[in-house]
Steps between C-alpha positions, in 0.01 A plus 500: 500500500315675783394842452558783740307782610597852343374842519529684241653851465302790357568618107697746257532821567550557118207397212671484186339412183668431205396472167676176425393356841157605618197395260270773383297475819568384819409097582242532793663400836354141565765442724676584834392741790201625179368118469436488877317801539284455230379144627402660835321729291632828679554669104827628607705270345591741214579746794733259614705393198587907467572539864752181437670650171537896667730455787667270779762242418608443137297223358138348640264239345329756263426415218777760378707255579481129325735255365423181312885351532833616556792340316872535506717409180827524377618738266398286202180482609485165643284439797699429785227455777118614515209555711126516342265658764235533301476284222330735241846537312626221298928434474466604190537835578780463637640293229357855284715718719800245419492545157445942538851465693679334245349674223550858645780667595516587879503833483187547297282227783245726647480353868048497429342424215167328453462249257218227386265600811822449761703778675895419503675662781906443510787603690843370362773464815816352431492166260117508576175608408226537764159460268136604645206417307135610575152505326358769774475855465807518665716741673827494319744724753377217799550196280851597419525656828447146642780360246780734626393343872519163417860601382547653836392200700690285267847672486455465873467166536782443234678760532516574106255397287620327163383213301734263700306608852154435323615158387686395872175575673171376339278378803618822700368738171173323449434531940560881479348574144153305724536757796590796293216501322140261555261483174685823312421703852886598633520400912805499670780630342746608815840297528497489848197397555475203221796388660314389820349205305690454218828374591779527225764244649268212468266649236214362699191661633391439837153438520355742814372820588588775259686761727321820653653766230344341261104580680642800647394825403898588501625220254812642419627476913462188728406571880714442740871662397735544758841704458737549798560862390216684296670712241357662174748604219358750229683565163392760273694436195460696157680423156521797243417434147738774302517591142713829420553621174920570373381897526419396863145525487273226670260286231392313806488451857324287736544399840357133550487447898397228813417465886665181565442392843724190715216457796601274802233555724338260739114429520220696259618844509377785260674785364478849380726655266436906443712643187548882396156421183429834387111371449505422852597850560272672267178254610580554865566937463835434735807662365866362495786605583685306293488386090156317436565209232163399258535115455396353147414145427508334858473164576414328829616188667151313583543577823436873455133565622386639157180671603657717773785626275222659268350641747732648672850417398596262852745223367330298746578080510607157679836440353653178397763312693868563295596721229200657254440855288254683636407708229682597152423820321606739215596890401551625177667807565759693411812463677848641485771243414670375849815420264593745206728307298733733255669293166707617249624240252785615284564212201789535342485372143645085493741566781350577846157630678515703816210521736521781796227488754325693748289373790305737741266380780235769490344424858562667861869466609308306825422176252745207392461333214651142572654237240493762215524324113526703209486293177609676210532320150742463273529412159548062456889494340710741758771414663808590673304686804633728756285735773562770757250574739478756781276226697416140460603212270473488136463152317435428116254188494543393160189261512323807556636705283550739745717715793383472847583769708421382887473738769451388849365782655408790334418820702240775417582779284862395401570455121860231440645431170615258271712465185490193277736407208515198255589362202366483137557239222608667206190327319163533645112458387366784300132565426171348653591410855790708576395705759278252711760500748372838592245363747398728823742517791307247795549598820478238860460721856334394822429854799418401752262718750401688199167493294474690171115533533556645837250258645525461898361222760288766771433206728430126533291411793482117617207418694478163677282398748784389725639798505834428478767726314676486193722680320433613140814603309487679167737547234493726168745338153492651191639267180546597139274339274526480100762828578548570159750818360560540148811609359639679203837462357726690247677808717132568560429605916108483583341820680404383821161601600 
């Protein structure tokens, strides 16, 4: 079929080299942007293969980043459909990693391994295995990096990805596996814009000029978006990882957090989001008012103009058309538990077990907590149960093995009760095992305009060179995480801490 033109984006901002991967040295780069440079006989070809691999969008042609074939196979191990690129790695490699998968159990696959001269590269989603192999030097973190995208653009186009989906749609696979990726080099790997020229109805590909976004410096946004009214919504939204001890002291807390953005702006407009970073505020000598937050671990859309963020902290970019997250990021702190959940189990011997609990919201009276769960076990054999609350519905799930105490809104600094009782069978299970019912208390919240890092949105600018207005809306959600409390039983009462 006829080839279109492609420009190709720039390359990792992450070099990883693994032992299992990467040979002892690196191959030289005889191809890509390197191979070019080198014929014109400029000597900067090495100069360019590093400039490719340090920053800009998330994969490049490299030589970081290479892959011989790409294969998807059931979970048996049978090759469902290929796609050589490169030819330097026989099927038998594949039919290698068939026989690892039935001979190992799958929690004790290592997702890169190297093996015989050839670098195995997996991801396992659903009833399928998504199989890289490579010769190169390669960079593992891109090549399964690549793998979890062609899942994206996949699940798109199926709307779930399963064996079944692979199967119904062959000639459709084999036309996006060729524009994903061109000799082991990744190209275009945006949903939107493959779906220009790739049409799913008739699983046909029209042969004719390959649209702008894909030779536009801005790949990830076509020109030309129009939207009757220009709106921007902004959701900061944070989920707290809690695990606190039955003396009430916390083991572990982390708040996991995201700028997901809804854009619905017309033409190529770029944006500027300011937030309260305490670097910004140390680099800069300004002083704020307000709490400072130190962000760990971010992560950028590629839209975020890298270079200007290090230098001086501007989330500065040209966002997509629809929903996306901006940026995700991490704190390990310590944080106070926003629900402080009291339980004192009181087993009476072959006849009954009594469970009286305490919930307090430990946040400003201001907040709601909405659709409250509190899931407390219970051992497998009760029965006969009866509740009284001072809020909320109780239910015993017995598939869960558990009481579910649901509170639809639950107001800052109040504490409610509740008092469980059921019945024992005269015989029950003694020894190993008898206790495992005492797993932590779980609990489900959502508060909304509330942020437990105390992050804030100082401004978001939109600049377009139409200069027409739009109106950015922002919005702050807090969610429980793994919200873990563990509880102790016996006419025993935890100190709260």
């Amino acid at each position: 079929r006829v080839r279109r033109g492609r420009r190709v984006a720039r390359g990792v901002g992450v070099r990883v080299d693994a032992a299992e991967v990467s040979a002892d040295r690196a191959a030289p780069c005889g191809e890509g942007p390197c191979e070019g440079r080198r014929r014109r006989g400029d000597g900067k070809g090495a100069v360019a293969c590093l400039a490719a691999s340090s920053g800009g969008a998330w994969w490049g042609r490299a030589a970081a980043m290479v892959a011989s074939a790409v294969y998807i196979l059931d979970l048996k191990g049978k090759i469902i459909i290929s796609r050589d690129y490169r030819g330097d790695c026989p099927k038998s490699c594949a039919n290698k990693f068939s026989l690892i998968i039935q001979e190992t159990d799958g929690e004790d696959l290592k997702p890169v391994y190297h093996d015989g001269g050839v670098s195995y590269l997996f991801v396992k989603h659903n009833n399928l295995y998504l199989l890289a192999l490579t010769r190169r030097n390669g960079n593992a973190a891109v090549v399964l990096c690549f793998l979890h995208k062609l899942i994206e653009v996949l699940s798109e186009y199926f709307g779930e990805l399963v064996e079944e989906s692979i199967r119904d749609n062959f000639v459709l696979i084999y036309e996006l596996l060729d524009e994903m990726m061109d000799n082991g080099y990744p190209q275009t790997s945006e949903t939107s814009i493959l779906k220009e020229f790739i049409l799913e109805e008739s699983h046909k590909i029209e042969v004719s000029k390959a649209p702008t976004a894909v030779t536009n410096v801005v790949s990830w946004r076509p020109e030309g978006i129009k939207h009757r009214k220009n709106e921007v919504f902004l959701d900061v939204i944070e989920k707290l990882n809690l695990l606190v001890a039955a003396s009430g002291a916390v083991l572990h807390s982390e708040i996991v957090g995201k700028v997901h953005m809804r854009v619905f702006l017309s033409g190529m407009p770029e944006l500027k989001l300011g937030l309260n970073d305490k670097v910004l505020f140390e680099s800069s000598g300004r002083r704020n008012k307000g709490k400072a937050v130190e962000l760990e671990d971010i992560k950028f859309h590629q839209c975020v103009r890298l270079a200007r963020f290090e230098n001086d902290r501007t989330i500065s970019f040209i966002p997509p058309d629809g929903e996306f997250d901006l940026l995700t990021y991490r704190l390990s702190t310590h944080v106070k538990p926003l629900f402080w959940v009291q339980t004192v189990v009181e087993p009476h011997a072959h006849s009954r077990i009594e469970y009286l609990v305490k919930a307090k919201s430990q946040f400003k009276s201001r907040s709601i907590a909405n659709n409250v769960e509190i899931v407390i076990p219970v051992p497998p054999d009760v029965d006969s149960p009866t509740f009284k609350a001072s809020i909320g519905t109780v239910t015993y799930v017995p598939a869960r093995d558990a009481i579910v105490w649901s509170i639809k809104q639950f107001y800052g600094a109040r504490e409610y009760r509740m008092r469980a009782h059921f019945g024992l069978p005269s015989v029950t299970a003694e020894g190993e095992g008898a206790d495992d019912w005492r797993k932590p208390i779980r609990v489900r919240f959502e508060i909304p305009y509330f942020t437990v890092s105390g992050i804030q949105v100082r401004y978001l600018k939109i600049i377009e060179r139409s200069g027409y207005l739009a109106l950015p809306w922002v919005r702050y959600i807090t969610q429980n995480g793994d919200y873990q409390l563990r509880m102790v039983g016996g006419d025993r009462v935890p100190a709260r801490r």
